[in-house]
C-alpha positions in Angstrom: 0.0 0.0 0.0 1.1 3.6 -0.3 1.7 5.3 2.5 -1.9 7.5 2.8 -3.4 4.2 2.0 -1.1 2.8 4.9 -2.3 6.1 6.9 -6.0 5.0 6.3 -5.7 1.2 7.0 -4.4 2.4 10.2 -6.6 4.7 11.8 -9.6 2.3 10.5 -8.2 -0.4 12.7 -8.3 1.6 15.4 -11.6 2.6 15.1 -13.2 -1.2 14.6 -11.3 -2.0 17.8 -12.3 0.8 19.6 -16.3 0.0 18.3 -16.3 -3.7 19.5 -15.0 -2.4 22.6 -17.5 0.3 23.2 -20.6 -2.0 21.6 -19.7 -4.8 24.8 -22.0 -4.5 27.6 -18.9 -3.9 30.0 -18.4 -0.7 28.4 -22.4 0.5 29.1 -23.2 1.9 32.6 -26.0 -0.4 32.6 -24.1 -3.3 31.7 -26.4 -3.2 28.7 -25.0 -3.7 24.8 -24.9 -0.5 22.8 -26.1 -0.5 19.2 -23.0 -0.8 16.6 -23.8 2.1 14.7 -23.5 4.3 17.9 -20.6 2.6 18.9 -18.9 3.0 16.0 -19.8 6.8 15.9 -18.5 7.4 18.9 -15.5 5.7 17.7 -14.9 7.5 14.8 -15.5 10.8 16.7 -13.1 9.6 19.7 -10.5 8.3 16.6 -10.8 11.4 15.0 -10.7 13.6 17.5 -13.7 15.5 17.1 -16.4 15.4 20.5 -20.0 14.8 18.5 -21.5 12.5 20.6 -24.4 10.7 20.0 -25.2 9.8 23.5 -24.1 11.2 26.6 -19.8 10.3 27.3 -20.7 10.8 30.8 -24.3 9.3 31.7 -23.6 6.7 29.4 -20.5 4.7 29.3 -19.0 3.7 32.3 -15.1 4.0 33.9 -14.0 1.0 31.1 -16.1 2.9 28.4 -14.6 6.6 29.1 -11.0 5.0 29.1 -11.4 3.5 25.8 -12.7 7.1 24.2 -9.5 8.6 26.2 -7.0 5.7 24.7 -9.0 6.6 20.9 -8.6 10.4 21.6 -4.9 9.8 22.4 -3.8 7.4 19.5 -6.4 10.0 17.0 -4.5 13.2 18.9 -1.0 12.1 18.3 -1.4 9.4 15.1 -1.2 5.8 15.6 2.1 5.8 13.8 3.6 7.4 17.0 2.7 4.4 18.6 4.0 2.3 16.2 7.7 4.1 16.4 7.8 3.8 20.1 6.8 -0.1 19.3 9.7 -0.5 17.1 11.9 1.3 19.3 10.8 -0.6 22.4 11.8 -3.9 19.9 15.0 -2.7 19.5 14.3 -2.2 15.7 15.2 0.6 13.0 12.7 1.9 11.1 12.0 1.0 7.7 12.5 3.6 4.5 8.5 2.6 4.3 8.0 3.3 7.6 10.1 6.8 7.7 7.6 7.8 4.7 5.0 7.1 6.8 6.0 9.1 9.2 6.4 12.0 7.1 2.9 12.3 5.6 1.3 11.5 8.8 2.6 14.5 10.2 3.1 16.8 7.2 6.9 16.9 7.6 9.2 17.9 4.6 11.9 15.4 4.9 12.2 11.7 6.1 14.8 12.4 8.0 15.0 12.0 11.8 11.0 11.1 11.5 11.3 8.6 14.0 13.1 11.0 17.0 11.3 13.6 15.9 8.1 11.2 17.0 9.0 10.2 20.2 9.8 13.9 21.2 6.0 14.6 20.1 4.7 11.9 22.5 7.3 13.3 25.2 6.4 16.4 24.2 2.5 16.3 24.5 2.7 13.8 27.3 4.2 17.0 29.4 1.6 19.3 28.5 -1.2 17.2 29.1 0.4 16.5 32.4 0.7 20.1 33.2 -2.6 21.0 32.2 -4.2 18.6 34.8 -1.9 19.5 37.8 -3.4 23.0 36.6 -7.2 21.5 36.5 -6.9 19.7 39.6 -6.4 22.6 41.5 -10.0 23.3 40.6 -11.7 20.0 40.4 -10.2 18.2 43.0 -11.7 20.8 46.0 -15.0 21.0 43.5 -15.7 16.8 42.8 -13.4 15.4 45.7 -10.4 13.3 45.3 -10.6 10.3 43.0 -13.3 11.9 40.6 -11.5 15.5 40.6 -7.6 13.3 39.1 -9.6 11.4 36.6 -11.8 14.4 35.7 -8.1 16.7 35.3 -6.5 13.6 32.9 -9.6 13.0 31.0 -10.3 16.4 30.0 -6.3 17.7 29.9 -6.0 15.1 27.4 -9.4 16.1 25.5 -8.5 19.1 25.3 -4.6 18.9 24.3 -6.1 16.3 22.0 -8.2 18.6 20.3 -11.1 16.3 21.1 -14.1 18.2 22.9 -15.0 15.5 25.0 -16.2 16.0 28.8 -17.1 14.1 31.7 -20.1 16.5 32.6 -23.9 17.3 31.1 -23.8 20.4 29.4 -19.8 20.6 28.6 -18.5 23.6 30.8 -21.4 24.9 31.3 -21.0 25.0 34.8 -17.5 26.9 34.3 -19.0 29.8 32.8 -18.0 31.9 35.4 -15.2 30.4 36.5 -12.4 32.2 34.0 -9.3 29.8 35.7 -10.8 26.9 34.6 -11.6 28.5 30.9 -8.6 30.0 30.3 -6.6 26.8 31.2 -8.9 25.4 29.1 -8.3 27.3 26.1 -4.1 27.0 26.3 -4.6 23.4 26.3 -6.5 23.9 23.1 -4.4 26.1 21.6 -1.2 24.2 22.4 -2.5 20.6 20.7 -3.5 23.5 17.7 -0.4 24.9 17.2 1.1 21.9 15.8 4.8 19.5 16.2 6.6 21.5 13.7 5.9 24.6 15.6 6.3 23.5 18.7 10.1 22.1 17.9 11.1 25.4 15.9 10.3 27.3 19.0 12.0 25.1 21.2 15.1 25.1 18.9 15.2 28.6 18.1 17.9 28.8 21.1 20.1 26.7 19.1 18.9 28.1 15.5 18.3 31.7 16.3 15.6 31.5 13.5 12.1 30.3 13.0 10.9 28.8 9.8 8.4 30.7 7.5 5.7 28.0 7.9 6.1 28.6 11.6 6.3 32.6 11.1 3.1 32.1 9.3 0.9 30.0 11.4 2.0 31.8 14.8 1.1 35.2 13.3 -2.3 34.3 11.8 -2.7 32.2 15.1 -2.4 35.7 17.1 -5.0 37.3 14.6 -7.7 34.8 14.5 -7.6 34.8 18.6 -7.4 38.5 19.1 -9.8 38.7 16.1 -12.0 36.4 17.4 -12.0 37.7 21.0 -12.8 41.0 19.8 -15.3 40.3 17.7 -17.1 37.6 20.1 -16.6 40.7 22.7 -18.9 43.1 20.5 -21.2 40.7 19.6 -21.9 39.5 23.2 -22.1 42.9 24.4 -25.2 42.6 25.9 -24.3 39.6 28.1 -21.8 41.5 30.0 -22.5 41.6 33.8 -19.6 44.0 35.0 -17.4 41.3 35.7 -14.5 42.2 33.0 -11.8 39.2 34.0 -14.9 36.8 33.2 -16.0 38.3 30.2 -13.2 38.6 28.6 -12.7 34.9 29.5 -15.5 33.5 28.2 -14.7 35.6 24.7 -11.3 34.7 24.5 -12.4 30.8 25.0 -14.8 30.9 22.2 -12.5 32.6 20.0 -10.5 29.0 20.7 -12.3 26.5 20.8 -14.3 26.9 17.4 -10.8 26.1 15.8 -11.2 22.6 17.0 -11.4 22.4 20.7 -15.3 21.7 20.7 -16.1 22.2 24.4 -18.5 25.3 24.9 -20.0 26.9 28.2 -23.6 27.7 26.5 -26.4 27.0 24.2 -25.2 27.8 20.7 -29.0 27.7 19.4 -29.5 31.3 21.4 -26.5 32.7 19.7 -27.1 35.5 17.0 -26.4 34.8 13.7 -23.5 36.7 13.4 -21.7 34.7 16.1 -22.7 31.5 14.6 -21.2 32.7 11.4 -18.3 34.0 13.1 -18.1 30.1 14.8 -18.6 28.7 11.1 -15.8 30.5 9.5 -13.2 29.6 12.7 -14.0 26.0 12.3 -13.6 26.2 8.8 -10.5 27.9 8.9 -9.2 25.5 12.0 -5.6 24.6 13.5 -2.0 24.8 12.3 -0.9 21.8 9.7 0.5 18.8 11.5 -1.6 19.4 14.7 -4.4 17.4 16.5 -6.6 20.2 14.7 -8.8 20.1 11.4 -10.3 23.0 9.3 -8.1 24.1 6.1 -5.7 25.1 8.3 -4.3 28.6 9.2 -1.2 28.7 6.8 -3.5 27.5 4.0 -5.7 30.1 5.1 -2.5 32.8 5.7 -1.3 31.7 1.9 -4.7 32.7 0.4 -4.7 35.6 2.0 -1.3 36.5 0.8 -2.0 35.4 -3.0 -5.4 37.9 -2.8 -3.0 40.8 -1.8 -1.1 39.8 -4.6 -3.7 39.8 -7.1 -5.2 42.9 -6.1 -1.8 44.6 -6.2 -1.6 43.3 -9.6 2.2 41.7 -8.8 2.8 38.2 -10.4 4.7 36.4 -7.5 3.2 36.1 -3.9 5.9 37.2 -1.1 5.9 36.9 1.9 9.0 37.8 4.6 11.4 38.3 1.8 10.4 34.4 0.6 8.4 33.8 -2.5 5.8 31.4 -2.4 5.6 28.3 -4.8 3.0 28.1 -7.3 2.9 24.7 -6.3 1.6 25.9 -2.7 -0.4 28.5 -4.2 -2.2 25.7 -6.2 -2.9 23.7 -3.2 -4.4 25.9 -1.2 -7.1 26.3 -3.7 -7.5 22.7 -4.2 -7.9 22.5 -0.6 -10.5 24.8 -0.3 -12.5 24.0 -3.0 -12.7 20.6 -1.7 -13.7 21.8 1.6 -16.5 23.6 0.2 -17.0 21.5 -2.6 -17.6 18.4 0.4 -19.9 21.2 2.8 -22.3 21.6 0.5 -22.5 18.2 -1.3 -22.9 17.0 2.4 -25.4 19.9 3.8 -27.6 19.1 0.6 -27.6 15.3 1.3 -28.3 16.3 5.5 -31.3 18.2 4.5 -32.9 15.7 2.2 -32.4 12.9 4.8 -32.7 15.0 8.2 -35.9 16.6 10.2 -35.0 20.2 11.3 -36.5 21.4 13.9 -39.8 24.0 13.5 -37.9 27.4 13.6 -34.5 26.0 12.3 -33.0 27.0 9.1 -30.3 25.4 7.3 -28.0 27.2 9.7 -29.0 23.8 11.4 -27.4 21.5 9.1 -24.8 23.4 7.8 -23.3 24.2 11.3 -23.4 20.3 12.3 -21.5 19.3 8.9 -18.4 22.1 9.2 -17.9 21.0 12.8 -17.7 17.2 11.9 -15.4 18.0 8.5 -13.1 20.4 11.1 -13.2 17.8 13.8 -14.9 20.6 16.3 -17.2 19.0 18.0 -19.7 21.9 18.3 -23.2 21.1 17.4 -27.1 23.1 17.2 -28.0 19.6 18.6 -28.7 17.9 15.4 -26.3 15.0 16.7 -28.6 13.0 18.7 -31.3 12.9 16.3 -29.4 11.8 13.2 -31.0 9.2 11.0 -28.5 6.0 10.4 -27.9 8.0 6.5 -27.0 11.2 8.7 -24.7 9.3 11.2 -22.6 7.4 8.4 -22.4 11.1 6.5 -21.3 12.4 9.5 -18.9 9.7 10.4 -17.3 10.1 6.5 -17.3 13.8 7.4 -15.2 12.9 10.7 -12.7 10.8 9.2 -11.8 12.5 6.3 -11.5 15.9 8.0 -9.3 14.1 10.2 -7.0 12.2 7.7 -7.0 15.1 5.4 -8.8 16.0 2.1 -5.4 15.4 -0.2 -4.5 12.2 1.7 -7.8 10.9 0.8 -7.2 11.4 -2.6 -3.5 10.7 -3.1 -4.8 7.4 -1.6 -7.9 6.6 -3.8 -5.9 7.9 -7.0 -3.9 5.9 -9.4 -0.5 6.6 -10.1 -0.4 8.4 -14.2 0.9 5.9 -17.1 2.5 8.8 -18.8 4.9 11.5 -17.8 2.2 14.2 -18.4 5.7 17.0 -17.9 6.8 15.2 -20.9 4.0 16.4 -23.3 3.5 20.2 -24.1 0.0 21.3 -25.3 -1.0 24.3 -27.2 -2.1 27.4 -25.1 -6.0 28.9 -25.2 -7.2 31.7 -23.6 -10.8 31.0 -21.0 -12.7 33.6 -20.2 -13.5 33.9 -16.6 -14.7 36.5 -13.6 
């Protein structure tokens, strides 16, 4: 197999595991078997790190049933192949060219080599912040649930959240931590650290050594800073009215759900009594999502920070697209409008399908659909509440939506592709001038 197929194979077999485990009565707080298809959802949402849930993660599955989601969310957060290195390397073997190329697309990386160190510092790396984050979290929810429920609730949701998952152990999300801005805030930085990416997170802890970032990493931090001040600002204004004269906790709550839209999936409120304007504000920071090579989906921010860049360029009328003294490929260019035609391209194929198949709600518009099927392709999490009700169609759509948004649009079709019979750089064709705008 090539290596996306490889990619593909791998993260299904972790899923039709995780399924049979989660469909076995032992798994059900009831001791009662689940039906397959939920089971499986809930895998494929665990696997691919996105929090729509079906039925309730805390009501419904029981301490062997939430540690099987965690295990899903932490081999779908980091990649199975992490696992698989750390395997080898337990084994005492090397890894295999095949393998090293595995490596490489799994996590977007430019080269093959190193691939394998470069894995096990992920898992050291993410392993520390996860166990940061629920020291941090304990200090809250050990004094709020008590001892044994407050550790496991800091792991589970440290790692959900790190993970990129949107997952919690409690009724309504963080509903209850509304007002309660440390518990938010160490929230979001949990979020935003699983967004940011590996290749980020090594250039800035080598930048000692290198005294230089990369441009990919120039990139993604800077439009990381604008979509969260952005976002804060604009959530800020449009929740104007909400604001109680507690400034710390306002500005909180707007700076965590300028977050957790780009793939965290964990929200303090009901999304249905939002104005329009924030839910298209939600829609457009799930589409645009993470930083490449993170637990995060969406079309990423550097795909988003390219197109951006090549608009400027177009409007200025210039012919190459530059950006810190660095011109941009056309080769990039290209693929961030691939990429984004595809992610539209699948929104709207999918909404269309939704609305044939799905009963809204009296009072709901599309907004309804549309919202549930740009969470599941970004691997959010967020949800109008369409979830729950989904027909067996709308739960297998959703589940497609989930899995590809989490393996990636191009590694989906690099794997179903064939390779070309002919050199096509070896024949020229005449040029002919379209028409178009």
């Amino acid at each position: 197999m090539k290596p996306p197929q490889m990619i593909i194979f791998g993260f299904l077999s972790v899923i039709l595991i995780g399924s049979i485990l989660l469909a076995l009565p032992i798994s059900d707080q009831n001791d009662q078997a689940t039906s397959y298809i939920d089971s499986l959802f809930m895998a494929v949402s665990a696997t691919c790190v996105t929090g729509l849930a079906v039925v309730n993660t805390a009501e419904h599955w029981n301490l062997f049933g939430q540690v099987a989601i965690l295990v899903m969310v932490e081999v779908g957060g980091l990649g199975f192949m992490s696992f698989l290195v750390l395997l080898l390397k337990m084994g005492g073997q090397h890894s295999s060219f095949k393998s090293k190329m595995l490596i490489r697309d799994a996590y977007n990386f430019t080269s093959i080599k190193g691939g394998a160190k470069l894995v096990k510092s992920i898992v050291k790396l993410s392993l520390w912040i996860q166990a940061i984050g629920a020291v941090l979290l304990s200090f809250d929810f050990i004094p709020r649930f008590g001892l044994e429920k407050g550790v496991w609730y800091s792991i589970f949701h440290a790692i959900s959240a790190h993970s990129n998952a949107g997952f919690d152990l409690f009724d309504n999300s963080l509903f209850q931590f509304r007002d309660d801005p440390y518990v938010l805030v160490i929230m979001s930085l949990l979020i935003l650290s699983g967004s940011f990416g590996f290749i980020v997170w090594f250039d800035l802890l080598a930048i000692k050594r290198r005294h230089r970032i990369t441009l990919h990493t120039r990139l993604a931090l800077t439009m990381t800073a604008a979509l969260v001040v952005t976002g804060t600002v604009l959530y800020s204004l449009l929740n104007v009215r909400s604001y109680n004269g507690h400034l710390l906790n306002y500005l909180a709550q707007n700076f965590f759900l300028s977050i957790t839209p780009r793939s965290g999936g964990f929200s303090f409120g009901d999304y249905n009594v939002s104005s329009y304007a924030s839910l298209v504000l939600t829609m457009i920071l799930m589409f645009i999502g993470g930083t490449s090579g993170s637990t995060a989906g969406g079309v990423k921010t550097t795909t988003f920070g390219v197109l951006l860049l090549n608009i400027k360029t177009i409007f200025g009328n210039k012919e190459k697209t530059i950006y810190h003294e660095r011109r941009l490929s056309r080769r990039t260019i290209s693929r961030v409008y691939e990429i984004i035609f595809m992610y539209l391209a699948i929104i709207f194929t999918s909404s269309f399908v939704l609305l044939i198949t799905e009963h809204l709600p009296r009072n709901n518009g599309i907004e309804y659909v549309f919202f549930e099927v740009i969470s599941a392709l970004a691997t959010v999490g967020l949800s109008l509440g369409l979830t729950p009700d989904l027909t067996d169609i709308g739960k297998i759509i959703i589940m497609l939506l989930m899995f590809i948004g989490r393996i990636g649009v191009m590694t989906v079709i690099y794997a179903a592709s064939r390779p070309a019979k002919i050199d096509e750089d070896l024949i020229q064709y005449p040029d002919e001038e379209i028409i178009v705008g």
